[in-house]
C-alpha positions in Angstrom: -10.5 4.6 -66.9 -13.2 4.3 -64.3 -16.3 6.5 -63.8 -14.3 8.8 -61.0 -11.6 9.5 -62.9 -14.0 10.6 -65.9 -15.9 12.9 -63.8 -12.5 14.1 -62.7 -11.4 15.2 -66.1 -15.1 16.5 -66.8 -14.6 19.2 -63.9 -11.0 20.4 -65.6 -12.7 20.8 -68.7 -15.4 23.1 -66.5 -13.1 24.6 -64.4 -10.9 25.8 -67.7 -13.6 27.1 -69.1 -14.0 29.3 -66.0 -10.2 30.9 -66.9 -9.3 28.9 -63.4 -5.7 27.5 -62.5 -5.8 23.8 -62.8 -3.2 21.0 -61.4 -4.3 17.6 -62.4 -2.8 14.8 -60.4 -1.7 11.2 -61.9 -0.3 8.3 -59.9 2.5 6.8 -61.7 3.8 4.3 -59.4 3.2 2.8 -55.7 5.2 0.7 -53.6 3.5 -1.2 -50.9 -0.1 -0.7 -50.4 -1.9 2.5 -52.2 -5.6 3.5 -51.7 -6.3 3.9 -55.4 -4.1 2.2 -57.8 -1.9 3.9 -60.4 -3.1 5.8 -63.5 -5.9 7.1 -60.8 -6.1 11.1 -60.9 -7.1 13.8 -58.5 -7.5 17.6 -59.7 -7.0 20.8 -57.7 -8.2 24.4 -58.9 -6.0 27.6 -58.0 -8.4 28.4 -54.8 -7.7 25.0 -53.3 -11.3 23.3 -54.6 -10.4 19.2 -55.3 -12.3 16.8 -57.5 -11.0 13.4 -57.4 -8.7 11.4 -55.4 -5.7 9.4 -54.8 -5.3 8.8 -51.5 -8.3 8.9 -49.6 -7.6 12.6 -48.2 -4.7 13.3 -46.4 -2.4 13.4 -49.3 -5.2 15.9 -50.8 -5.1 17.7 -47.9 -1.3 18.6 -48.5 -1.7 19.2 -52.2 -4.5 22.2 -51.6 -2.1 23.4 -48.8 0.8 23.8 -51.1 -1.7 25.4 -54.2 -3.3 28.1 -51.5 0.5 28.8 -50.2 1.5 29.3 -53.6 4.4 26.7 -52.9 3.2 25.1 -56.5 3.5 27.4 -59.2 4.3 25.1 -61.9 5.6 26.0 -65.1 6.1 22.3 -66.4 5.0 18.9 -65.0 6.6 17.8 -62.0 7.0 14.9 -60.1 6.3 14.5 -56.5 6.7 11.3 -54.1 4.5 10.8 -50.7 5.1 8.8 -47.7 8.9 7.6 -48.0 9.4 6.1 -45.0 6.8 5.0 -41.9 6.6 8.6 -40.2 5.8 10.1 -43.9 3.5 6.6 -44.3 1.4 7.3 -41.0 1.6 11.7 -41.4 -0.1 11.1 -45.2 -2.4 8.3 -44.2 -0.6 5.5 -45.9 0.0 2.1 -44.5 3.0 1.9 -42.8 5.9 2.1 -45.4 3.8 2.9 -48.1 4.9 5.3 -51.1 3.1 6.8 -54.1 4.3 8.9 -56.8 3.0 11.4 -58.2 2.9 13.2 -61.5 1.5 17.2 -60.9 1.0 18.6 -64.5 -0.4 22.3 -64.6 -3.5 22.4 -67.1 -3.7 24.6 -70.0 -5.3 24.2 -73.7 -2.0 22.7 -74.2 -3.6 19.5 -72.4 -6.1 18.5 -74.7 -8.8 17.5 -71.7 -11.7 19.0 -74.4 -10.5 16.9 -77.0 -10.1 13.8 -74.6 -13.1 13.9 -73.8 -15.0 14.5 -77.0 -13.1 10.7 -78.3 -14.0 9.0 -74.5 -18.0 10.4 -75.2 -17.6 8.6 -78.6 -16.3 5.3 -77.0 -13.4 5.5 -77.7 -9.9 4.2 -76.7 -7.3 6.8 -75.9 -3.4 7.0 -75.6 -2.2 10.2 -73.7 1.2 11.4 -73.9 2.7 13.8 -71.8 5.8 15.8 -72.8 7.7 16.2 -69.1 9.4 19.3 -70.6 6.9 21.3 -72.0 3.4 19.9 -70.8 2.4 19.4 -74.3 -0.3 16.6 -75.2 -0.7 14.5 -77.9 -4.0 11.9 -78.3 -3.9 8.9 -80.7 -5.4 5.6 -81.2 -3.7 3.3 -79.0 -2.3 0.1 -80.5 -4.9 -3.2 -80.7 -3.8 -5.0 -77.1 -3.4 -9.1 -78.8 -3.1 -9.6 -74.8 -5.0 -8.2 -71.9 -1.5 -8.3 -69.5 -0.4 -5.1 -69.4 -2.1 -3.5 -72.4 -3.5 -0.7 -70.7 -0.2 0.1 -68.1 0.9 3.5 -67.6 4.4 4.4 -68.9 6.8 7.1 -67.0 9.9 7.8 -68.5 12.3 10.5 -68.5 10.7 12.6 -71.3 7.3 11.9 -70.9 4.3 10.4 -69.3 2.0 7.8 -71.3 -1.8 7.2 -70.1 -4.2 5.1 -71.4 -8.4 6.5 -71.1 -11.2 5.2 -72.4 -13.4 1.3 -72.3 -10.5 -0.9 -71.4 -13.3 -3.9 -71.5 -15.4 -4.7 -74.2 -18.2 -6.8 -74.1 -20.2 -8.0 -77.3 -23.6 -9.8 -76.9 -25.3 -11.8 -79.9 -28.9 -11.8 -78.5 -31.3 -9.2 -77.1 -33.6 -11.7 -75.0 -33.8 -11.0 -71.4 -31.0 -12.8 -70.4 -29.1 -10.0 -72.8 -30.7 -7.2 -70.8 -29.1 -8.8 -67.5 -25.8 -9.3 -68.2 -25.6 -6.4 -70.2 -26.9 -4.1 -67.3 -24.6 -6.1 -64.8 -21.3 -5.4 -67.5 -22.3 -1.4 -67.7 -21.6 -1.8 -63.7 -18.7 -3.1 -63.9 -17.6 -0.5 -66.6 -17.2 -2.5 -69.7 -18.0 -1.1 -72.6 -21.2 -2.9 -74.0 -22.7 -3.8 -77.9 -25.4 -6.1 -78.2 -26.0 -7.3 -81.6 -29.4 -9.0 -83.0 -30.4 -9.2 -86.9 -34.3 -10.3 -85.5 -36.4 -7.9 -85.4 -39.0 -9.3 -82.8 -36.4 -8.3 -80.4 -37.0 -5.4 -79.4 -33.7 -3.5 -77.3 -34.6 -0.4 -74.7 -30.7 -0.3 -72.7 -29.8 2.5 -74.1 -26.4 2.6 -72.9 -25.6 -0.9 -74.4 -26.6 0.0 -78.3 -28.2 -2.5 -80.6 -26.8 -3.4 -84.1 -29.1 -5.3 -86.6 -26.0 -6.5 -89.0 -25.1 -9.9 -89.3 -23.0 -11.7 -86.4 -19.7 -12.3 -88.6 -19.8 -8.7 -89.3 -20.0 -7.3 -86.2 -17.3 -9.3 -84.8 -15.2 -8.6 -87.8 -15.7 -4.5 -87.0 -15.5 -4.9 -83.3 -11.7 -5.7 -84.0 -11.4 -7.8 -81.0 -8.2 -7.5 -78.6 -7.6 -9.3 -75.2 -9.7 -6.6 -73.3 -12.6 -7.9 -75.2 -15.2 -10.8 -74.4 -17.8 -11.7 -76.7 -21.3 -14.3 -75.6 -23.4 -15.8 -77.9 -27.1 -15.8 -76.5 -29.1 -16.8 -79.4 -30.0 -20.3 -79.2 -29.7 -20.1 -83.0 -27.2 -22.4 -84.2 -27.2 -19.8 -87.7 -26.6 -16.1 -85.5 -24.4 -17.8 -82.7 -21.8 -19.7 -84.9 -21.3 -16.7 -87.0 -20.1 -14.7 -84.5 -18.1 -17.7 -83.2 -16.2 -18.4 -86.2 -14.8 -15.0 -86.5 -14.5 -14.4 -82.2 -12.7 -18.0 -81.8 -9.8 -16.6 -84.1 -9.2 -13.1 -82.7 -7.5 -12.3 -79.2 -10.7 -12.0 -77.0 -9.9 -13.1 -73.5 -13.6 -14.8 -73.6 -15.9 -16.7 -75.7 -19.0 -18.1 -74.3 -22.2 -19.6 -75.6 -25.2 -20.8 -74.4 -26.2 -24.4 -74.9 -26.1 -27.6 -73.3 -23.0 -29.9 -73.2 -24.7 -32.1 -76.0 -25.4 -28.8 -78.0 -22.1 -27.5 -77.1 -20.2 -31.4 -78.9 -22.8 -30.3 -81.8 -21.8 -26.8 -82.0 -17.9 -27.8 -81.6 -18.5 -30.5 -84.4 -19.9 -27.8 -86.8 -17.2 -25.1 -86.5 -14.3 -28.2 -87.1 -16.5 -28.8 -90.1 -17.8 -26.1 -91.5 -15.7 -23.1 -90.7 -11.8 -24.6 -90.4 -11.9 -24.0 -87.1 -8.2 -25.5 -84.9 -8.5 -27.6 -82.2 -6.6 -25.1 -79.9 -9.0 -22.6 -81.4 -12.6 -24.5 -80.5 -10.5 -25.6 -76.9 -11.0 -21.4 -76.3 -14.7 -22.0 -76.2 -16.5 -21.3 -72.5 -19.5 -23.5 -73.5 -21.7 -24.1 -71.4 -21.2 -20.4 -70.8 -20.7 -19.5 -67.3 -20.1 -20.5 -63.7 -21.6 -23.6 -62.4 -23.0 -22.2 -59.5 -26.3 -23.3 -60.1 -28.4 -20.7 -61.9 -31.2 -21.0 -63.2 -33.0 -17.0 -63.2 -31.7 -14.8 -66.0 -29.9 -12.6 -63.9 -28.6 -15.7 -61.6 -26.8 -16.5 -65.3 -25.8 -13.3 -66.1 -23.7 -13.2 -62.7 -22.6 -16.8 -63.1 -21.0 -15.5 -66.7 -19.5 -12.2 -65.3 -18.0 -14.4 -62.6 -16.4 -16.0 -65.4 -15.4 -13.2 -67.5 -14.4 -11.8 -64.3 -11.8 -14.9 -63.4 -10.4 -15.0 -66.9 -9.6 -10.9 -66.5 -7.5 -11.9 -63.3 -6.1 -15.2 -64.4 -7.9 -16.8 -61.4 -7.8 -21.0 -61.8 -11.4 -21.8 -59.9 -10.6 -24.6 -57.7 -14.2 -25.9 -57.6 -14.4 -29.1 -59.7 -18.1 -29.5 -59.9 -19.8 -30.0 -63.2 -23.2 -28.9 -64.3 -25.5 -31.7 -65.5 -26.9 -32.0 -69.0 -28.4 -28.5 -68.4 -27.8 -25.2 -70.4 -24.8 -22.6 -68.9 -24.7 -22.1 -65.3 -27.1 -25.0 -64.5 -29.8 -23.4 -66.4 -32.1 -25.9 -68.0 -32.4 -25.3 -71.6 
């Protein structure tokens, strides 16, 4: 769920308090090109006020229309399709032949939006199901996601309408040096969900939005539960914090593993975990070490980017093209 959507759902739970009329919005499927893609939501209040958005306006426009002509009096969630055809397309500001679809559910304490959001302030993940016949809500715990292809996808069936809220990327750093403080600050803006973890305690930790843990690496991991819309990046240099939390992240489903290191650390580090800790080949092969891009960095937040770049192709399945290697340097180019 991204940070519009959340202030979206913040306004419902306002506007409800206020005893006003609520319709809340969810797109459920496009065909061609969309403005906002699906699972995004728009809300409208009974005197035509909009927070939100799904299609950039004009579709919006129509929506408050209908709610001030009282042509959507909803009793139970409906669903709604916009711009069938290229005069529909160009009338609701879609690109030519575009369509989206359109789940209008009216919003009541049936809902649940004050419970949602009490699990999404906690940090928590969040399967939403919609009953199509009655409007009724029910929240749980949605399954752990063992891959990050379609884990999250919304779910539209006959009976009912299936949403997932919440982080849908986790990222766990071991280390809270100042390269941490980067790429953590650089992972809040791009709405992952962020833990750092540090046992040291001349290190001190002031992101507030990206809390600090003193446990042990192994443990951390171990709680985190990693799925496939998690990434975890050992920042340490110390061969006895970083390994720990490797062991444990190089058998789970994260979609990334990284450390820092040079290549000859990185042979050293690969040896130990065969040796030590059982580790698979196909298992140490999952290691992103030198962690990062090579796209020369050499600043902190130059190799903070060059990781997020990375994370950021793995997410999308990208295969970089560029062939060039770093040289006996630390991740990204950076000397270490």
């Amino acid at each position: 769920m991204d940070n519009m959507d959340l202030q979206v759902l913040r306004q419902v739970q306002q506007w409800l308090a206020a005893d006003q009329r609520v319709v809340l919005g969810t797109i459920t499927r496009t065909w061609g090109s969309a403005p906002r893609p699906v699972g995004s939501i728009v809300a409208v209040r009974g005197d035509g006020l909009i927070a939100g958005s799904v299609s950039g306006g004009c579709i919006e426009d129509d929506l408050v229309a209908k709610i001030r002509e009282g042509a959507l009096t909803l009793k139970a969630p409906e669903l709604i399709r916009y711009g069938v055809g290229a005069e529909a397309a160009q009338r609701f500001g879609l690109p030519c032949g575009g369509t989206l679809e359109l789940m209008l559910e009216p919003v009541g304490p049936h809902s649940a939006i004050e419970p949602l959001l009490e699990r999404l302030a906690r940090g928590e993940r969040v399967l939403r199901t919609l009953e199509l016949a009655t409007g009724a809500v029910t929240l749980e715990e949605p399954p752990a996601a063992h891959s990050r292809d379609g884990a999250d996808r919304l779910v539209l069936s006959d009976t009912r309408l299936v949403t997932h809220h919440g982080p849908q990327w986790r990222l766990l750093i071991i280390g809270a040096g100042q390269l941490s403080q980067y790429l953590a600050q650089m992972a809040l803006a791009l709405d992952y969900q962020v833990q750092v973890c540090d046992p040291r305690d001349d290190y001190p930790w002031t992101l507030i939005a990206a809390p600090l843990t003193r446990d042990m690496p192994d443990d951390v991991v171990l709680r985190l539960k990693p799925d496939g819309h998690t990434a975890i990046v050992a920042l340490t240099h110390d061969p006895k914090l970083d390994d720990l939390a490797l062991m444990e992240a190089l058998k789970s489903p994260a979609f990334y593993v990284g450390a820092i290191g040079s290549r000859v650390n990185q042979a050293k580090r690969r040896a130990r975990l065969k040796e030590h800790f059982d580790l698979t080949q196909a298992q140490l092969d999952r290691l992103h070490g030198p962690v990062g891009l090579h796209i020369g960095a050499r600043t902190p937040p130059e190799i903070a980017l060059a990781i997020l770049a990375h994370m950021t192709a793995e997410r999308y399945g990208v295969t970089l093209s560029s062939t060039a290697q770093p040289a006996d340097r630390g991740e990204a180019g950076c000397a270490v």
